[in-house]
C-alpha positions in Angstrom: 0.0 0.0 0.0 1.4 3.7 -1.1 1.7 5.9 2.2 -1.4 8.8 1.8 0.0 12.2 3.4 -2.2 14.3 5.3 -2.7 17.5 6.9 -5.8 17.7 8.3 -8.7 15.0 9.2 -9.9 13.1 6.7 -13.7 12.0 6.5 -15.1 8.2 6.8 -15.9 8.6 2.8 -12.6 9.3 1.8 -10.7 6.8 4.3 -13.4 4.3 2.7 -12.5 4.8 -0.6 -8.7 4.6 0.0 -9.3 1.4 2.0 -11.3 -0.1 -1.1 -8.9 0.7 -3.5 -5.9 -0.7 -1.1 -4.4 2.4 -1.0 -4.9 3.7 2.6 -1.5 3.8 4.7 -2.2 3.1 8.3 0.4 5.2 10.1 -0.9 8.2 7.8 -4.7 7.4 10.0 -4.7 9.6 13.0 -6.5 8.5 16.3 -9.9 10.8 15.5 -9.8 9.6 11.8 -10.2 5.9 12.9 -13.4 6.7 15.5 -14.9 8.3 12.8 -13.9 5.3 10.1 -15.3 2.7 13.2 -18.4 5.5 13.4 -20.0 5.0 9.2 -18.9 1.7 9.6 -21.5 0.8 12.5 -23.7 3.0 11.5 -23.6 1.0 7.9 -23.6 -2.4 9.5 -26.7 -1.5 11.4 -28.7 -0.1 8.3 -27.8 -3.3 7.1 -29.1 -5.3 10.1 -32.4 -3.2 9.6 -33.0 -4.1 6.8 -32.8 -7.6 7.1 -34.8 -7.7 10.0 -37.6 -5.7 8.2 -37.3 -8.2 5.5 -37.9 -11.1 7.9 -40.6 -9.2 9.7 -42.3 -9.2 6.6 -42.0 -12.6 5.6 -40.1 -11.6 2.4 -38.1 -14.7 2.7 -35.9 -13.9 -0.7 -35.4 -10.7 0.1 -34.0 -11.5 3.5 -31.6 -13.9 2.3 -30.5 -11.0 -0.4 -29.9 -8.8 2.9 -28.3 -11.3 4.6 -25.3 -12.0 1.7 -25.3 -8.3 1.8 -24.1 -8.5 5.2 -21.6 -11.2 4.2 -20.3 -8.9 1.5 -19.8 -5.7 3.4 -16.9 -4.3 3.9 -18.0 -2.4 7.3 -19.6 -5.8 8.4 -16.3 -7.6 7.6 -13.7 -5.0 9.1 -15.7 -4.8 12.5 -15.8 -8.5 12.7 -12.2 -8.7 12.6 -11.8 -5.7 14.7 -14.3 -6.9 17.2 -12.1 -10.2 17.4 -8.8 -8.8 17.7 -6.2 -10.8 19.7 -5.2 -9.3 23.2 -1.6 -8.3 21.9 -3.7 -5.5 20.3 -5.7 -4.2 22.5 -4.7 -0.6 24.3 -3.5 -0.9 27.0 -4.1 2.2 29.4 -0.8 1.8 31.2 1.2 1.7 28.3 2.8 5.5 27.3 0.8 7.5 24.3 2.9 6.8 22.0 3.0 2.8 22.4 -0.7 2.9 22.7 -0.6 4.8 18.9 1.9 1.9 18.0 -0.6 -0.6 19.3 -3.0 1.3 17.3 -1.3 1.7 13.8 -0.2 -1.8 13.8 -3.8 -3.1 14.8 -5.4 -1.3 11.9 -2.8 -2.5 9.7 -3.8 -6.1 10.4 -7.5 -5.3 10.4 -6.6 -4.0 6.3 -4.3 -7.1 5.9 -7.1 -9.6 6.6 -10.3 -7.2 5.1 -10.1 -8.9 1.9 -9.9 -13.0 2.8 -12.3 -12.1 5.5 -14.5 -12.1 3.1 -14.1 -15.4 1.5 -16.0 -17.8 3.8 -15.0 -21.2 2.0 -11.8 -21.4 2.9 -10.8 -24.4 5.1 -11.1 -23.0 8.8 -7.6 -24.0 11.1 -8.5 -25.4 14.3 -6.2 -26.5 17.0 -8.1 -28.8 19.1 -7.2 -29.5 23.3 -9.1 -31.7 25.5 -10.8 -29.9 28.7 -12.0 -31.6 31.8 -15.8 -30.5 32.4 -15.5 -29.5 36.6 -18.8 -29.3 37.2 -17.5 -26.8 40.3 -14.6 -25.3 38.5 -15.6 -21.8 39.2 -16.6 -21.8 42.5 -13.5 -24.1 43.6 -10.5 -22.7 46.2 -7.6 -22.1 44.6 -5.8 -24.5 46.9 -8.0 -27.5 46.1 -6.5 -30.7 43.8 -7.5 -30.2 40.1 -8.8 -33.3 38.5 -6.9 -34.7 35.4 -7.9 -36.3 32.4 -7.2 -39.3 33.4 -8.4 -39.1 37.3 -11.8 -40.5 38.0 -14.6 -38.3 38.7 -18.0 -37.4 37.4 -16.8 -34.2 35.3 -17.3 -34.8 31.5 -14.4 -34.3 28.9 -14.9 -31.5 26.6 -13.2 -31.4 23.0 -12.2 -27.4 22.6 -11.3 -25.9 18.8 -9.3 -22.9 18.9 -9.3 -20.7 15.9 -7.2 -17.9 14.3 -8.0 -14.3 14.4 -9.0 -14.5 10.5 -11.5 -17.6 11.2 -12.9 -16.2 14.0 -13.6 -13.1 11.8 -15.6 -15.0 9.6 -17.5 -17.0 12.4 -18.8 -13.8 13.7 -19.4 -11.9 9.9 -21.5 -15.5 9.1 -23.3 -15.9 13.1 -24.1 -11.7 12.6 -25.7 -12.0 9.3 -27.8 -15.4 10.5 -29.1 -14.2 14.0 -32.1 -12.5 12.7 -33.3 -15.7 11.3 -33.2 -17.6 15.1 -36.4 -17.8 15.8 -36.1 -19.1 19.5 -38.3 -20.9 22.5 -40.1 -18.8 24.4 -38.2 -21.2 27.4 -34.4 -20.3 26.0 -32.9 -17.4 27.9 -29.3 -17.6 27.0 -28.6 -15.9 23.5 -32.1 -13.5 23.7 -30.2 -10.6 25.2 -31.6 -11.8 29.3 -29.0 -14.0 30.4 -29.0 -15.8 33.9 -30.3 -13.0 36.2 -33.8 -13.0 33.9 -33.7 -16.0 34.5 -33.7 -15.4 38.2 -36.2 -12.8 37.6 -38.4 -15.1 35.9 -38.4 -18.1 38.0 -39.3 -15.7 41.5 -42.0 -14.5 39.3 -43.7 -17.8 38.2 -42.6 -20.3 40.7 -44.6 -19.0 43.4 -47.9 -19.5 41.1 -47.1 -23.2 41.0 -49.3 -25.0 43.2 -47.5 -28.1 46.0 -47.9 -31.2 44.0 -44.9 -29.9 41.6 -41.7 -31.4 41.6 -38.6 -29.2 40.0 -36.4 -31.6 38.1 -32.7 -30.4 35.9 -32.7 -31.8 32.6 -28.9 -31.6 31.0 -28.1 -32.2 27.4 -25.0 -35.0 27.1 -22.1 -33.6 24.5 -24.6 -31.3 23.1 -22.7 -29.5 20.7 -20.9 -32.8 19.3 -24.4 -34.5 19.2 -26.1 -32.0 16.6 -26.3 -33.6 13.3 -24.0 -31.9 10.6 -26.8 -33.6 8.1 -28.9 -31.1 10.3 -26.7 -28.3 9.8 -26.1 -28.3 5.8 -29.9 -28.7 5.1 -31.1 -25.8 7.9 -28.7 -23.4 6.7 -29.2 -21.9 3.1 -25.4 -21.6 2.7 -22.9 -23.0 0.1 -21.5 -26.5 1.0 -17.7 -25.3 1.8 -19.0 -22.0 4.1 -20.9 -24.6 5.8 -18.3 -27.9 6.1 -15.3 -25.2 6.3 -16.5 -22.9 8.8 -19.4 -23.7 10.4 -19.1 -27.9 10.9 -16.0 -29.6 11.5 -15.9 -31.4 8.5 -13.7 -30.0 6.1 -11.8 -28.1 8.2 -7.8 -28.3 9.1 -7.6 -30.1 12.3 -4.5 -30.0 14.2 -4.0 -31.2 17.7 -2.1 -30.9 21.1 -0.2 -33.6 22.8 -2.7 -34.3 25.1 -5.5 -34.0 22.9 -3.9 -36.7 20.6 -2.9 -39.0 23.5 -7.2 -38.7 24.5 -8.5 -39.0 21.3 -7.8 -42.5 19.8 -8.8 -41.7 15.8 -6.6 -38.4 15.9 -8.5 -35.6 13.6 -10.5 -38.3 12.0 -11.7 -39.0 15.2 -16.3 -39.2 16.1 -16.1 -36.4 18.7 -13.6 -34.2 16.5 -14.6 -34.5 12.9 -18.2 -33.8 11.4 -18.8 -31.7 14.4 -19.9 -28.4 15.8 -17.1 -27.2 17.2 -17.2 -26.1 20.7 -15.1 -22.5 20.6 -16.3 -21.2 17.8 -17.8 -18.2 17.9 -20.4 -19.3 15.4 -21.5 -22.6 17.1 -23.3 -21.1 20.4 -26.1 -19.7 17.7 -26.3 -22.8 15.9 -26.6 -24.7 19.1 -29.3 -22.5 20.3 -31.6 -22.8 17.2 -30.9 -26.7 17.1 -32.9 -26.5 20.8 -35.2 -24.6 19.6 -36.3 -26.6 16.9 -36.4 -29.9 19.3 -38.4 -27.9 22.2 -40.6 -26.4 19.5 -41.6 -30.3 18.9 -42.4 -30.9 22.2 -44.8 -28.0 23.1 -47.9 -30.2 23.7 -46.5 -32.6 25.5 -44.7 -29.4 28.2 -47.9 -27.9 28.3 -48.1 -28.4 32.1 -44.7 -27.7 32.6 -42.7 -24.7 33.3 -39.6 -24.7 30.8 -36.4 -22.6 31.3 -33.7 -23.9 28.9 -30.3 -22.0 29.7 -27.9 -23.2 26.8 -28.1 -27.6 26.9 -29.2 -27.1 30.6 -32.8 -27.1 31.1 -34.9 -26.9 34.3 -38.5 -28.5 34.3 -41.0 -27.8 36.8 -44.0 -30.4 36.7 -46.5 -32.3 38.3 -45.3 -34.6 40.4 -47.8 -37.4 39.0 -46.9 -36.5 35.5 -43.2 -36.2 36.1 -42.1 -39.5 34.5 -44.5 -39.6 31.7 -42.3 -35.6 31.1 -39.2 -37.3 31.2 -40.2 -39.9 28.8 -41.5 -37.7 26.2 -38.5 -35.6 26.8 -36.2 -38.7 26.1 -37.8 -40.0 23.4 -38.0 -36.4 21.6 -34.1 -35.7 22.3 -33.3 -39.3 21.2 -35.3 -39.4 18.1 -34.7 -36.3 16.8 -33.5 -35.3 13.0 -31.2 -32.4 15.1 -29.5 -35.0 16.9 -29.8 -37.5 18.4 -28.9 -36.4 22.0 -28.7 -38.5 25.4 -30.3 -36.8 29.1 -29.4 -37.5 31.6 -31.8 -36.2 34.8 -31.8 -35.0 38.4 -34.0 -36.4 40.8 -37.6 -34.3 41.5 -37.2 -32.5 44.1 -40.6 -30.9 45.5 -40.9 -26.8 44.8 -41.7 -26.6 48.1 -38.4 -27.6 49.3 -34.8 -26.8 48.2 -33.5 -27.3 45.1 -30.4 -26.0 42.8 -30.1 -24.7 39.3 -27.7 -22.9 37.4 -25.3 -21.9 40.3 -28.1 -21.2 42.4 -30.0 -22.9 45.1 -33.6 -21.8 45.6 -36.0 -22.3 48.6 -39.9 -21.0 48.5 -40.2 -19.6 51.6 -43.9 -17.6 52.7 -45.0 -17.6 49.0 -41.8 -16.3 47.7 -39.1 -17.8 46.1 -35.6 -17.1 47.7 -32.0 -17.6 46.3 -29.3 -17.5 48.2 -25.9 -18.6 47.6 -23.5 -20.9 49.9 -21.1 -19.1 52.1 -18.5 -21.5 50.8 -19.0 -20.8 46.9 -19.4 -17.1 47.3 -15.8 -17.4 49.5 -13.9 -19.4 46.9 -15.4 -17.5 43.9 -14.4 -14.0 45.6 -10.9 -16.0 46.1 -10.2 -16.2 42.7 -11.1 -12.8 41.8 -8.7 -10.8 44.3 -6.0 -13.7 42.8 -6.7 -12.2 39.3 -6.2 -8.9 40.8 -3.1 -9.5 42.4 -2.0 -10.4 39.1 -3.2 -8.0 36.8 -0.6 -5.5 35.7 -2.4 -2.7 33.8 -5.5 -0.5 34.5 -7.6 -1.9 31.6 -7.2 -5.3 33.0 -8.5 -4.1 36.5 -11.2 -2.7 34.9 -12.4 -5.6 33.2 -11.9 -7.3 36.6 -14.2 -4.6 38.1 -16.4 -5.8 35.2 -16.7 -9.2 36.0 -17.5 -8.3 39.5 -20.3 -6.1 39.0 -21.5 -9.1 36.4 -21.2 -11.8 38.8 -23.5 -9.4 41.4 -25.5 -8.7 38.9 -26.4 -12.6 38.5 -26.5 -13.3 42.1 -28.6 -10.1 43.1 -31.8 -11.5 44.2 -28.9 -13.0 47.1 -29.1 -11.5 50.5 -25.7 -11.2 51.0 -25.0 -10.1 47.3 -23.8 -6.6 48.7 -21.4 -6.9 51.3 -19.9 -9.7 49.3 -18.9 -6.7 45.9 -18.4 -4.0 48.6 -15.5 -6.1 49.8 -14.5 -6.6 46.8 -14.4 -3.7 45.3 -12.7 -2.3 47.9 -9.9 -4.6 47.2 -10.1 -3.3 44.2 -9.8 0.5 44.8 -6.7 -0.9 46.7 -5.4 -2.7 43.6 -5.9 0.0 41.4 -4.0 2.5 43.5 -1.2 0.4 43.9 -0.5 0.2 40.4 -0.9 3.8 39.8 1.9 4.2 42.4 3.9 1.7 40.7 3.4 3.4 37.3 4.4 6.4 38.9 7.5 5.4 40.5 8.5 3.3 37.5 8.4 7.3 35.1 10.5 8.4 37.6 12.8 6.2 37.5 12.6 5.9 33.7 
């Protein structure tokens, strides 16, 4: 690319027509020039986005699918989805002096140009390295001191097959999953993907439990190897995609598989083995839409035979509130629906009923209806050891930006457990280790210009 000189700001038009005709230099692309780029190109995706949605709102099915490879196509769609999946190395870092941040900067948006044009081509063979992860069923709520299970060590805890993908095939993931998430059409029981996340669902179980008379029992339904159970048969006839974009990126099966030591010591076929090829890969960041429209569509099945029941489905874990002399006829249907189905098949497994009007636990939560209400609370111990691990993370975190997503994930994890009683001494504390943190590594940033 020739180097552009400039003297004053340029607009988003002309930076756009320099980037489309290759001939934009990025060192030449002051800070205020970028925002304003990032600026059309959001507004552009979202025009975009509207119409599509218009288009499916109106049951213009052709039309829709022209808006959709639209999306595809765009360039501001394509060089926010690689922006928007940029590696850490290139993210600013707050600490770092102005003039590395503009370093961080330049080079960034010179990668993002780099990669604009093959972002674009979504049937080329995605490159996956794939590492085997032990499924800790308490993992996040476990003291830091306590012995780690292994892949070998017994235990309940379910072995998960992880793909992780470059920066460019991630790109693509996210252009393809932005351009097919107006077409999701989902359960009204699925809470994960619908913009509510777990605290709705906390909100919505305290508002309908209570309604529930005694005779119901509360039983957690949970979806074996979900993602490496839906069928990529499924997949290439639900999606009206070409046959690479769809085997390349959003299946395993045509993809470049390569794999860790451990991961080829665990799995016995190597990358032609069941739970790694044909598969929706777990990691991608297209698969957790997939997965949630593949429930959908098995739920939607099942409407009359739930019609007593109350539903919530959070990703492959789904709680069922029933009548307790209809609860096995439930799981039956519920067995025979998952097992039999065209999206699948898929195995449940399922916790023993446990009346509403005692205690029971979902989702990181356990729940008691106490005087018509439904409480949750949390267990001393997992709010401890969860609260552990955060001030460890601290500790460790060298840079401002970091702290603050720390902060971040603090006021997220309140935010799920807020319907808890002890929700806010529990963040005061820790935010006030926080404020501590943060202070401290302001005085080491200062001492450290000094001395520089």
């Amino acid at each position: 690319m020739q180097p552009v000189a400039t003297s004053a700001d340029r607009s988003a038009d002309e930076l756009i027509r320099l980037i489309a005709s290759q001939a934009l230099d990025p060192v030449s692309v002051t800070d205020q020039e970028e925002r304003g780029l990032m600026k059309a190109f959001r507004a552009k995706e979202k025009r975009l986005l509207q119409k599509l949605d218009d288009a499916i709102e109106g049951g213009a099915d052709r039309i829709a699918r022209r808006a959709s490879e639209r999306l595809r196509r765009c360039m501001a769609a394509r060089y926010l989805a690689i922006w928007r999946t940029k590696p850490s190395a290139l993210v600013d870092r707050t600490a770092a002096s102005s003039h590395e941040r503009d370093a961080v900067r330049v080079e960034r948006l010179r990668q993002v140009l780099s990669l604009l044009e093959s972002a674009g081509d979504l049937t080329v063979q995605a490159r996956a390295t794939v590492y085997v992860k032990r499924k800790d069923r308490n993992r996040a709520y476990r003291c830091v001191n306590a012995p780690r299970p292994t892949l070998t060590s017994g235990g309940s805890a379910d072995r998960r097959v992880i793909f992780k993908f470059d920066w460019i095939d991630r790109a693509r993931q996210r252009l393809i999953a932005r351009s097919l998430h107006p077409f999701a059409n989902y359960h009204p029981s699925q809470f994960m993907l619908r913009g509510r996340g777990r605290s709705a669902v906390c909100e919505y179980l305290r508002q309908e439990v209570p309604t529930l008379s005694a005779d119901h029992v509360f039983v957690q339904v949970d979806v074996r190897n979900f993602f490496g159970s839906i069928s990529p048969s499924w997949i290439e006839g639900r999606f009206r995609l070409s046959e690479a974009t769809i085997r390349r990126q959003m299946h395993s099966g045509e993809m470049l598989i390569l794999m860790d030591g451990k991961a080829r010591a665990y799995l016995q076929g190597g990358e032609n083995d069941e739970r790694v090829r044909r598969v929706l890969p777990q990691g991608s960041a297209l698969s957790p839409l997939i997965a949630e429209m593949a429930m959908a569509e098995v739920l939607r099945g099942l409407t009359d035979h739930l019609a007593c029941a109350l539903v919530v489905t959070y990703s492959d874990n789904m709680g069922v509130f029933m009548p307790a002399a209809q609860a096995a006829a439930i799981e039956d249907h519920l067995r025979n629906a998952f097992g039999a189905s065209g999206v699948g098949p898929f195995e449940l497994t399922f916790s023993k009923p446990r009346p509403v009007t005692g205690e029971f636990s979902f989702l990181g939560h356990l729940w008691r209806l106490d005087a018509g209400e439904l409480r949750t609370f949390i267990h001393e111990s997992v709010a401890e050891a969860r609260a552990i691990v955060l001030r460890e993370q601290m500790l460790g975190c060298s840079t401002r930006k970091g702290l603050r997503n720390l902060r971040g994930r603090i006021l997220a994890q309140a935010n799920e457990w807020k319907f808890w009683s002890g929700v806010h001494e529990w963040t005061s504390q820790l935010l006030d280790f926080w404020s501590g943190a943060y202070e401290s590594l302001e005085t080491h940033e200062h001492f450290d210009r000094l001395a520089a």
